[in-house]
N, CA, C and O atoms as a printed pandas DataFrame, in Angstrom:
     atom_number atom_name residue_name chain_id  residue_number  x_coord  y_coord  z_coord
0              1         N          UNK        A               1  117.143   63.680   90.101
1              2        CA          UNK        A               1  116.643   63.029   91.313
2              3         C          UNK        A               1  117.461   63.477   92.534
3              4         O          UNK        A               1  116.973   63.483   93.664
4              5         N          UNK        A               2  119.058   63.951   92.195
5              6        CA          UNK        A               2  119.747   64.038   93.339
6              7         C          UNK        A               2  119.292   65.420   94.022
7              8         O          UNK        A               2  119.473   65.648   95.218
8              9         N          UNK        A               3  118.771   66.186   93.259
9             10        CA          UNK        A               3  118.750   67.569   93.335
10            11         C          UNK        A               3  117.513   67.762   94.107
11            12         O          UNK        A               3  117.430   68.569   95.033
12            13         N          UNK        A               4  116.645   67.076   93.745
13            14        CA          UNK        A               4  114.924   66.568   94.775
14            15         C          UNK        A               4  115.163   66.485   96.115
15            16         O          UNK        A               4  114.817   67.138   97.099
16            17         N          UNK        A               5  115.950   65.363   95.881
17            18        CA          UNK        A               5  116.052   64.906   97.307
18            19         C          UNK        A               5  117.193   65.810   98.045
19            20         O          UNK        A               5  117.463   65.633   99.233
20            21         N          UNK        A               6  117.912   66.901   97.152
21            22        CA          UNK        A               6  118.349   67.846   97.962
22            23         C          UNK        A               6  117.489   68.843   98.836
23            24         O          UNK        A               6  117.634   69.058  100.039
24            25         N          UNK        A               7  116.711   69.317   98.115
25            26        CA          UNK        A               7  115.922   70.264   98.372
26            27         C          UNK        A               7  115.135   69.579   99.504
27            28         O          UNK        A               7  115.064   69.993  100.661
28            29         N          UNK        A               8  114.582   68.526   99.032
29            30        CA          UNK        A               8  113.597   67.792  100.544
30            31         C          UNK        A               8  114.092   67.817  101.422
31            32         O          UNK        A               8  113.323   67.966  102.372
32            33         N          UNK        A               9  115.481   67.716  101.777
33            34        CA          UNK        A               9  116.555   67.303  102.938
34            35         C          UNK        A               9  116.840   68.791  103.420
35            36         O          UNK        A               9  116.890   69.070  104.618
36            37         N          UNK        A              10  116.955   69.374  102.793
37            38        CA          UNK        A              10  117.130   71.201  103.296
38            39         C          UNK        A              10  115.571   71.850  103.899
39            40         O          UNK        A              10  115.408   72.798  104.667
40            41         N          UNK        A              11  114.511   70.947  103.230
41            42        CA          UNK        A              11  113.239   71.347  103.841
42            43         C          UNK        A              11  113.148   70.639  105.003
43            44         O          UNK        A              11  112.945   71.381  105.964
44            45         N          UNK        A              12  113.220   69.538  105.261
45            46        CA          UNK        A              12  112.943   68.949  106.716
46            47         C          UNK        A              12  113.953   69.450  107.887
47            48         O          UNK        A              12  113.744   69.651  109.084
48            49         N          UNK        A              13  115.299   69.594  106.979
49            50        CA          UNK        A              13  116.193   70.093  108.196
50            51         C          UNK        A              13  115.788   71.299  108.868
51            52         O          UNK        A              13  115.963   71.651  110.034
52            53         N          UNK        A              14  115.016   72.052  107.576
53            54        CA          UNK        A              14  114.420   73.645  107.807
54            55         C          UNK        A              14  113.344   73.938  109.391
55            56         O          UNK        A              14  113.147   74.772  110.275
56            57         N          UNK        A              15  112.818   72.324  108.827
57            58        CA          UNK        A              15  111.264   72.425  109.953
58            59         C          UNK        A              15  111.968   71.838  111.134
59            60         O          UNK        A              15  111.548   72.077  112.266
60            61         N          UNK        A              16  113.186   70.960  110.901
61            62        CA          UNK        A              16  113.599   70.639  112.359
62            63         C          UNK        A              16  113.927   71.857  113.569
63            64         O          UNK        A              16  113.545   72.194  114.690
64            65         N          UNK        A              17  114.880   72.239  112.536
65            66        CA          UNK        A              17  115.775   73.299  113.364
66            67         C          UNK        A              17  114.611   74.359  113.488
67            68         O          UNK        A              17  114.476   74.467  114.707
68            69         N          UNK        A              18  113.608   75.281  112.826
69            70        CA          UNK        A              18  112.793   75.839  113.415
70            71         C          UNK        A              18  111.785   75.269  114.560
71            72         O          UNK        A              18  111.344   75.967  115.473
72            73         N          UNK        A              19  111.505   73.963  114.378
73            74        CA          UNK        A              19  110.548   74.337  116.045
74            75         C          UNK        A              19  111.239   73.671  116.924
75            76         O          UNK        A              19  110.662   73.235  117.921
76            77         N          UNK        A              20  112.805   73.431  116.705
77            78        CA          UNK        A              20  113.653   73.330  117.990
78            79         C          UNK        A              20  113.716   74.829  118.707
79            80         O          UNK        A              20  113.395   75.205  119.835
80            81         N          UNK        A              21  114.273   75.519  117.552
81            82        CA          UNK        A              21  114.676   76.930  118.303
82            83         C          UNK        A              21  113.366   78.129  118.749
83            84         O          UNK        A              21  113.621   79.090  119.475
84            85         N          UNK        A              22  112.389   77.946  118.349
85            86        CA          UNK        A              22  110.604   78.319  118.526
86            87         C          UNK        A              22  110.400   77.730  119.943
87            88         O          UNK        A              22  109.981   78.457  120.844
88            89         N          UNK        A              23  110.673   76.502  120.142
89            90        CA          UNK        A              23  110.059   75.512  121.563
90            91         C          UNK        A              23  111.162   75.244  122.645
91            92         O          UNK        A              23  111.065   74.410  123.546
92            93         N          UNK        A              24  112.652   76.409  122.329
93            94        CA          UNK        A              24  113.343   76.895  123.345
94            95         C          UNK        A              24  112.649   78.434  124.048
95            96         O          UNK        A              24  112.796   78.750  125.228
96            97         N          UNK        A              25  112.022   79.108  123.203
97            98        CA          UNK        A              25  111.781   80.465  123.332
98            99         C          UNK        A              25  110.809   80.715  124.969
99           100         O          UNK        A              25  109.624   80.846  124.664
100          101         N          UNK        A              26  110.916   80.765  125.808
101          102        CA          UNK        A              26  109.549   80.961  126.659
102          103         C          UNK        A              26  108.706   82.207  126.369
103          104         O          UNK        A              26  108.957   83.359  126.012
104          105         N          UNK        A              27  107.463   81.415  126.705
105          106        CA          UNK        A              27  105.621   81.844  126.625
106          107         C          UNK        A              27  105.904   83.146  125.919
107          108         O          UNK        A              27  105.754   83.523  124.757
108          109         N          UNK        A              28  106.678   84.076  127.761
109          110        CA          UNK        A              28  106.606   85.407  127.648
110          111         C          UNK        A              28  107.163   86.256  126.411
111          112         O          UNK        A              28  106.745   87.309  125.929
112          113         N          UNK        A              29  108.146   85.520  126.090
113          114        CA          UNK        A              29  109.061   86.065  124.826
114          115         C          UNK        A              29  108.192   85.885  123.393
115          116         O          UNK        A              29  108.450   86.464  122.338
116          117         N          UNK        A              30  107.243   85.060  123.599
117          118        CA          UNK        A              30  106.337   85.002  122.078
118          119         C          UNK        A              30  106.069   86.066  121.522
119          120         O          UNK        A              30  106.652   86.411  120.494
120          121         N          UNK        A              31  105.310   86.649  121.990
121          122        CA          UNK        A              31  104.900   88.326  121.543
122          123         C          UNK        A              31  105.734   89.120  121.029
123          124         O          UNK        A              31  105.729   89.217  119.802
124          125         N          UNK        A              32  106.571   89.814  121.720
125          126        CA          UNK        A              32  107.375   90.721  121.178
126          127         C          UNK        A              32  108.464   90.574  119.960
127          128         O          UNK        A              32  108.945   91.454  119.246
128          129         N          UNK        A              33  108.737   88.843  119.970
129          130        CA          UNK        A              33  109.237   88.192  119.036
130          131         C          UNK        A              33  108.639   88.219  117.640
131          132         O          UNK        A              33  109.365   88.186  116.646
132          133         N          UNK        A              34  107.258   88.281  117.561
133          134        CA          UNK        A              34  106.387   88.042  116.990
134          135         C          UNK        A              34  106.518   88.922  115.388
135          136         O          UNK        A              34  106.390   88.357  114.302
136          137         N          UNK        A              35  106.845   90.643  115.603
137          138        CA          UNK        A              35  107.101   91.934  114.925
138          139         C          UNK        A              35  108.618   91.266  114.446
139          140         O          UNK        A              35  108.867   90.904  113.295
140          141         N          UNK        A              36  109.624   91.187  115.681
141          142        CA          UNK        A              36  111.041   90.533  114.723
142          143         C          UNK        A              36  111.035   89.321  113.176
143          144         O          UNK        A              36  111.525   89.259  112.048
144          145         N          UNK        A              37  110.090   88.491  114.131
145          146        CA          UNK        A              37  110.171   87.398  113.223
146          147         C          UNK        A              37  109.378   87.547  111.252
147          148         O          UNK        A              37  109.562   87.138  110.106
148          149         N          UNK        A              38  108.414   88.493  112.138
149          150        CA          UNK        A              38  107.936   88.461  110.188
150          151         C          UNK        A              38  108.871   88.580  108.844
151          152         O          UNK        A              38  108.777   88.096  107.716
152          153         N          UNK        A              39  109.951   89.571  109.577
153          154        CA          UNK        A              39  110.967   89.660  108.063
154          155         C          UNK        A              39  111.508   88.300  107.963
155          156         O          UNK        A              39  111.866   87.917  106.849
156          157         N          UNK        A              40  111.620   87.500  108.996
157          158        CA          UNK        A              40  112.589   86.389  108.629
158          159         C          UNK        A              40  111.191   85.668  107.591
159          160         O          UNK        A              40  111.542   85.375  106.448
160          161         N          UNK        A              41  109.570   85.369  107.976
161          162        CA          UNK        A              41  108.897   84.598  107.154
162          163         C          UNK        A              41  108.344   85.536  105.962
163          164         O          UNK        A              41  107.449   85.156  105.207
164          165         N          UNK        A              42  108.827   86.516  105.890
165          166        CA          UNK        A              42  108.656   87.477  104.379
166          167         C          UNK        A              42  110.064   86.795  103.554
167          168         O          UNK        A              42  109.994   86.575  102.345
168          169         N          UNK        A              43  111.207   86.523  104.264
169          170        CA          UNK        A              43  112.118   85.734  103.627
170          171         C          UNK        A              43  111.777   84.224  103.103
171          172         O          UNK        A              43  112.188   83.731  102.053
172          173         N          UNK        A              44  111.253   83.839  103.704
173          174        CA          UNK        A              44  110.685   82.429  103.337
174          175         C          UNK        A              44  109.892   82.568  102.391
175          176         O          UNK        A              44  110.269   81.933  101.406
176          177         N          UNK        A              45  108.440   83.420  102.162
177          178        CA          UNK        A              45  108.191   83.852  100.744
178          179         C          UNK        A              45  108.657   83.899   99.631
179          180         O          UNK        A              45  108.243   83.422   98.575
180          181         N          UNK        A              46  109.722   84.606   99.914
181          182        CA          UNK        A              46  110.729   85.031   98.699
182          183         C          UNK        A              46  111.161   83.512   98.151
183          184         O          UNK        A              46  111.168   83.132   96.980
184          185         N          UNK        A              47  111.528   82.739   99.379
185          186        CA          UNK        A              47  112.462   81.589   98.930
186          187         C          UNK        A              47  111.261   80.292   98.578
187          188         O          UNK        A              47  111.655   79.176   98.241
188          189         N          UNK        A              48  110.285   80.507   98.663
189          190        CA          UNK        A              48  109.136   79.957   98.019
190          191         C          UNK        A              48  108.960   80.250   96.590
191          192         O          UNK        A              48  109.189   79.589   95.577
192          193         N          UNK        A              49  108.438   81.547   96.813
193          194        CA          UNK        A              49  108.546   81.777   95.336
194          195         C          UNK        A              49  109.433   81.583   93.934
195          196         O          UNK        A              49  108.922   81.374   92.834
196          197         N          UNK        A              50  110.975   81.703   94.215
197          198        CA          UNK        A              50  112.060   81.613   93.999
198          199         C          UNK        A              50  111.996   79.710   93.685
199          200         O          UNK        A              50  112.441   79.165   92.674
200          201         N          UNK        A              51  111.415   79.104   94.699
201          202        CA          UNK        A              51  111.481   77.365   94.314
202          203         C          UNK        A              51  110.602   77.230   93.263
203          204         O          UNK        A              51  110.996   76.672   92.240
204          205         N          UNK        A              52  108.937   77.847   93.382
205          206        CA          UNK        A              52  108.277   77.556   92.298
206          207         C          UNK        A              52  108.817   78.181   91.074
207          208         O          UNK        A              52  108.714   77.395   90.132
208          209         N          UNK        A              53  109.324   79.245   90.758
209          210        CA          UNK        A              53  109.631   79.532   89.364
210          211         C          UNK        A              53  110.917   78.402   88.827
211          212         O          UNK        A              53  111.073   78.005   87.672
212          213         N          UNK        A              54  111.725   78.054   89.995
213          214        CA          UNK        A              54  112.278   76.457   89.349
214          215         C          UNK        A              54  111.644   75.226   89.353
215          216         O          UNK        A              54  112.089   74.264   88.727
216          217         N          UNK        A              55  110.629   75.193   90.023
217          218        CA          UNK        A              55  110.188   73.903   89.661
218          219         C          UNK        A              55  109.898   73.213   88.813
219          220         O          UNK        A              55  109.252   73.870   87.997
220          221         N          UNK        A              56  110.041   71.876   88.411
221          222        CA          UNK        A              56  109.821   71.788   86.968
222          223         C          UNK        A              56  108.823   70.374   86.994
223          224         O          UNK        A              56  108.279   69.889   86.002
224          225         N          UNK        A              57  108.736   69.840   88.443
225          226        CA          UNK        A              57  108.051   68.422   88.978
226          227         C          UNK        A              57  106.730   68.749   89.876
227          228         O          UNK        A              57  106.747   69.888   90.343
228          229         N          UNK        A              58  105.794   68.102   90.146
229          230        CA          UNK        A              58  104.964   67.983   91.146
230          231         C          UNK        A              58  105.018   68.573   92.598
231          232         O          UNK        A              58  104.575   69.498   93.279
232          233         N          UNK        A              59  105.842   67.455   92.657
233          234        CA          UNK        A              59  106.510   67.942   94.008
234          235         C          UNK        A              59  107.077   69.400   94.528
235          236         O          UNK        A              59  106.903   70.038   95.566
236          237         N          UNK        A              60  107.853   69.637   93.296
237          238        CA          UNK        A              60  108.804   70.875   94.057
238          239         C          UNK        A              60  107.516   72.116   93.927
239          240         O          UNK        A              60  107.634   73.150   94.585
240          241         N          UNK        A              61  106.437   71.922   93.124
241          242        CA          UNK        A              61  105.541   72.925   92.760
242          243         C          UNK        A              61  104.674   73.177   94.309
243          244         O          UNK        A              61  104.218   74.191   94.838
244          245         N          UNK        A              62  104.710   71.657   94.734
245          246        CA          UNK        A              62  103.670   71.310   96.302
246          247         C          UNK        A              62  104.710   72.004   97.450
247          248         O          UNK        A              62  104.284   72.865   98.220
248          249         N          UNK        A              63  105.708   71.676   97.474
249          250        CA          UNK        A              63  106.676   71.969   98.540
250          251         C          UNK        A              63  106.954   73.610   98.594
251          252         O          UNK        A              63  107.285   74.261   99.586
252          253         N          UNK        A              64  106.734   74.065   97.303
253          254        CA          UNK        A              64  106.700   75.846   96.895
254          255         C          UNK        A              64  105.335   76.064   97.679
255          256         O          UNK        A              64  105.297   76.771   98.686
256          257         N          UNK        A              65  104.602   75.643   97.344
257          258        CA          UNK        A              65  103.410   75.779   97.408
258          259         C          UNK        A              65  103.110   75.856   99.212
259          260         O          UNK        A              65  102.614   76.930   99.553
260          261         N          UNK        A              66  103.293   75.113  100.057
261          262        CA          UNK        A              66  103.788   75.010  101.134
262          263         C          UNK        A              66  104.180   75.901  101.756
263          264         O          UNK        A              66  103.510   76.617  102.500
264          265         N          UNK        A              67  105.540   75.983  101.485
265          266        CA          UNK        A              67  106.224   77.004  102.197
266          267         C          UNK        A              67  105.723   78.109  101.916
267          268         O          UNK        A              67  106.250   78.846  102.750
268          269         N          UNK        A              68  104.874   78.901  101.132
269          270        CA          UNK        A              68  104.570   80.317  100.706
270          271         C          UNK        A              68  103.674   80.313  102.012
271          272         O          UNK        A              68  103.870   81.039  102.986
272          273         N          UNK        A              69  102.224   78.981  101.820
273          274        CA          UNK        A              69  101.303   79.226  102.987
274          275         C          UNK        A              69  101.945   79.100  104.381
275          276         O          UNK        A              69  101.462   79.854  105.225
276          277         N          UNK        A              70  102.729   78.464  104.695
277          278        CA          UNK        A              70  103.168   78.336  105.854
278          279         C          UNK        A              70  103.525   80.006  105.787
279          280         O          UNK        A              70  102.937   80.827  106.491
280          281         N          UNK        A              71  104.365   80.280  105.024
281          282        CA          UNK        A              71  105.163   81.573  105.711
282          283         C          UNK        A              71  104.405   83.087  105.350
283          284         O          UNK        A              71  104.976   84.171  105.472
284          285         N          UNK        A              72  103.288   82.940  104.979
285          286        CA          UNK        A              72  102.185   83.656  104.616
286          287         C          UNK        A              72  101.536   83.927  105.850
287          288         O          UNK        A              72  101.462   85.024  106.404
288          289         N          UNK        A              73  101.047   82.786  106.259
289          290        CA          UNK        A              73  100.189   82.043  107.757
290          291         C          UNK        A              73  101.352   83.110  108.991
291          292         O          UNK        A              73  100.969   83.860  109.889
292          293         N          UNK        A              74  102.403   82.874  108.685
293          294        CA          UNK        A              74  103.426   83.402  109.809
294          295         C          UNK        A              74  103.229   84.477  109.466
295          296         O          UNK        A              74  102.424   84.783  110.346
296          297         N          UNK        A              75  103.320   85.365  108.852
297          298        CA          UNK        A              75  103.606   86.688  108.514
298          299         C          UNK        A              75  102.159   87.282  109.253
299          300         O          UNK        A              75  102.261   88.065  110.197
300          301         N          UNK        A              76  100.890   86.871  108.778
301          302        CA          UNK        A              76   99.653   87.222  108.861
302          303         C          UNK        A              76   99.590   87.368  110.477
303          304         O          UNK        A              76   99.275   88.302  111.215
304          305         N          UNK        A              77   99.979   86.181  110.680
305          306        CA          UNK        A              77   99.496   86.185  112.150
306          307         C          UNK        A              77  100.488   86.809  113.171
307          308         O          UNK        A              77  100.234   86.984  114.362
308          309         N          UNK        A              78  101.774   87.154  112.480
309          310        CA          UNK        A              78  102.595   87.607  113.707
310          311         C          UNK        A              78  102.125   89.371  113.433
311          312         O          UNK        A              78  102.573   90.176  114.249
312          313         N          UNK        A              79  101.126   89.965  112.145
313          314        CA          UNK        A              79  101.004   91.356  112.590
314          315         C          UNK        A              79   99.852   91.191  113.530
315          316         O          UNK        A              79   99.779   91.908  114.528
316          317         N          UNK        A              80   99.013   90.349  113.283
317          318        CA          UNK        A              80   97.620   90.322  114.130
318          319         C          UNK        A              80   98.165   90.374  115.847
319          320         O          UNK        A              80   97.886   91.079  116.817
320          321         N          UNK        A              81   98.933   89.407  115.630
321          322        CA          UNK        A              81   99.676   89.309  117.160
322          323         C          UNK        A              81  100.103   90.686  117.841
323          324         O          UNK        A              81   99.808   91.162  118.937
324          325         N          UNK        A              82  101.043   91.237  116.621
325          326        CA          UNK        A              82  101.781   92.412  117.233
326          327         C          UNK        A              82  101.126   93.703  117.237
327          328         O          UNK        A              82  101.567   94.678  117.845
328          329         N          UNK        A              83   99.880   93.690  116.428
329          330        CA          UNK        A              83   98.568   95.067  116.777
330          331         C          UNK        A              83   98.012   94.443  117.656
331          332         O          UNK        A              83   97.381   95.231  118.361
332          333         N          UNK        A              84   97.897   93.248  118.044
333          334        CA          UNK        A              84   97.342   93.251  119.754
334          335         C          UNK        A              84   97.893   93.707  120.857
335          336         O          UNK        A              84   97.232   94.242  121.747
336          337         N          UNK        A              85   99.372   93.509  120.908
337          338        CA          UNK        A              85   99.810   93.700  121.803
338          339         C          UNK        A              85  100.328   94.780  122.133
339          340         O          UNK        A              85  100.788   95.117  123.224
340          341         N          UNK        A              86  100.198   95.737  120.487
341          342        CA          UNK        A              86  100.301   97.309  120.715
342          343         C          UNK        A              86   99.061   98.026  121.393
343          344         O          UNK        A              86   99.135   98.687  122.429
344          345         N          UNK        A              87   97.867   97.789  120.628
345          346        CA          UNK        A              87   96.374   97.995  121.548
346          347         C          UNK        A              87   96.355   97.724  122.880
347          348         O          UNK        A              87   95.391   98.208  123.472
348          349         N          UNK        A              88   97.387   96.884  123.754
349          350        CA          UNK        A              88   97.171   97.030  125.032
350          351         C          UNK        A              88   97.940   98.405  125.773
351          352         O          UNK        A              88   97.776   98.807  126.925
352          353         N          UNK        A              89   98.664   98.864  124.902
353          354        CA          UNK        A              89   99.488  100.058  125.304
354          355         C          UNK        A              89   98.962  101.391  125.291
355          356         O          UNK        A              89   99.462  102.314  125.934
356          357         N          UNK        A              90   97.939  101.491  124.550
357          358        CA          UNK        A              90   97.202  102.542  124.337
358          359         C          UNK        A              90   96.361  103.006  125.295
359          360         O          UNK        A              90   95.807  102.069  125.870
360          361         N          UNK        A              91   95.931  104.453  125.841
361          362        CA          UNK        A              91   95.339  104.847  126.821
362          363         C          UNK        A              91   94.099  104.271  126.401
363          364         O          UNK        A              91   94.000  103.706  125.312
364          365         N          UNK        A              92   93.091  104.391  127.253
365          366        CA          UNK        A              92   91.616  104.180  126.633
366          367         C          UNK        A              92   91.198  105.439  126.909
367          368         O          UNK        A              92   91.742  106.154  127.751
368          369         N          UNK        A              93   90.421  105.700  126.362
369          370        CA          UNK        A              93   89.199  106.830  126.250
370          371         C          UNK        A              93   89.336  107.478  127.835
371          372         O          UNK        A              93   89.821  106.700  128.656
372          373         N          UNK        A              94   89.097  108.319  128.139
373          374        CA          UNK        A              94   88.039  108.756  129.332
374          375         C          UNK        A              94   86.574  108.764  129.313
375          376         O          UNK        A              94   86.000  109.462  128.477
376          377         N          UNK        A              95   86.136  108.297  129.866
377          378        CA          UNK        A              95   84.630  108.136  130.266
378          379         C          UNK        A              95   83.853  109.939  130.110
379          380         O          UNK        A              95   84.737  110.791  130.031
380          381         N          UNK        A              96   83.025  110.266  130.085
381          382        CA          UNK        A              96   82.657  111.693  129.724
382          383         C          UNK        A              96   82.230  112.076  131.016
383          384         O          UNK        A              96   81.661  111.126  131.554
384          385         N          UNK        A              97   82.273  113.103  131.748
385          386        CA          UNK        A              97   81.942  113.689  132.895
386          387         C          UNK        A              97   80.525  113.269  132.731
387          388         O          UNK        A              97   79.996  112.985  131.657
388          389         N          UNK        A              98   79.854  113.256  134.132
389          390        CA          UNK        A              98   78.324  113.746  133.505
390          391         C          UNK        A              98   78.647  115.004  134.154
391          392         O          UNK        A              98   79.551  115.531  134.803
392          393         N          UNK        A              99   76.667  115.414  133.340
393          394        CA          UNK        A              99   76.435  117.479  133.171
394          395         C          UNK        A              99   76.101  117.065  134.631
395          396         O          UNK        A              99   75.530  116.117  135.170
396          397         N          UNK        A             100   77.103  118.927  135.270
397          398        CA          UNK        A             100   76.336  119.124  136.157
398          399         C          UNK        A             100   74.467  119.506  136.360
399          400         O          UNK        A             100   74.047  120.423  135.654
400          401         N          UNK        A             101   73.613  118.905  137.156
401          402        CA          UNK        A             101   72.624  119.525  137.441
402          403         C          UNK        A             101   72.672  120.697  138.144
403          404         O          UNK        A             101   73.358  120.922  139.140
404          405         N          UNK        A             102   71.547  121.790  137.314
405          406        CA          UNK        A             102   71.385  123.063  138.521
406          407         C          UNK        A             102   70.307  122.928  139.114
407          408         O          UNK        A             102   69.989  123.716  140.005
């Protein structure tokens, strides 16, 4: 039981301290942050996965379970984010001359 309520207490502290330090960040800094941050929620994967192969209760299976989608959800969306904001860098096309008439 002590060990439960360890893990719960390391998870809430987890979600505290992340959207303290997320909801210091300003607007502009989201984006480019976006490419940094995936390795940190490819780490959270790991440490998901790593909980469910110990789990041995309900709970710790839900709380695995959790954190994979949460940090799945992060990962997904910070490449979507960061091929957007590479696509704005890119030249566009040129338009095609028109034919001269003779």
């Amino acid at each position: 039981m002590t060990d439960l309520l360890t893990q719960i207490t390391i998870f809430v502290l987890a979600i505290l301290v992340g959207f303290e330090v997320i909801s210091k960040v300003p607007a502009t800094l989201h984006t480019p942050l976006m490419s940094g941050a995936n390795s940190i929620h490819g780490i959270v994967l790991v440490g998901g996965m790593i909980i469910a192969a110990g789990a041995d209760n309900p709970l710790s299976y839900t709380l695995a379970f959790v954190a994979m989608v949460f940090g799945a959800a992060n990962v997904v969306g910070g490449y979507v984010v960061t091929d957007r904001m590479l696509l704005m860098f890119k030249k566009k096309p040129a338009a095609p001359k028109p034919a001269a008439q003779a």
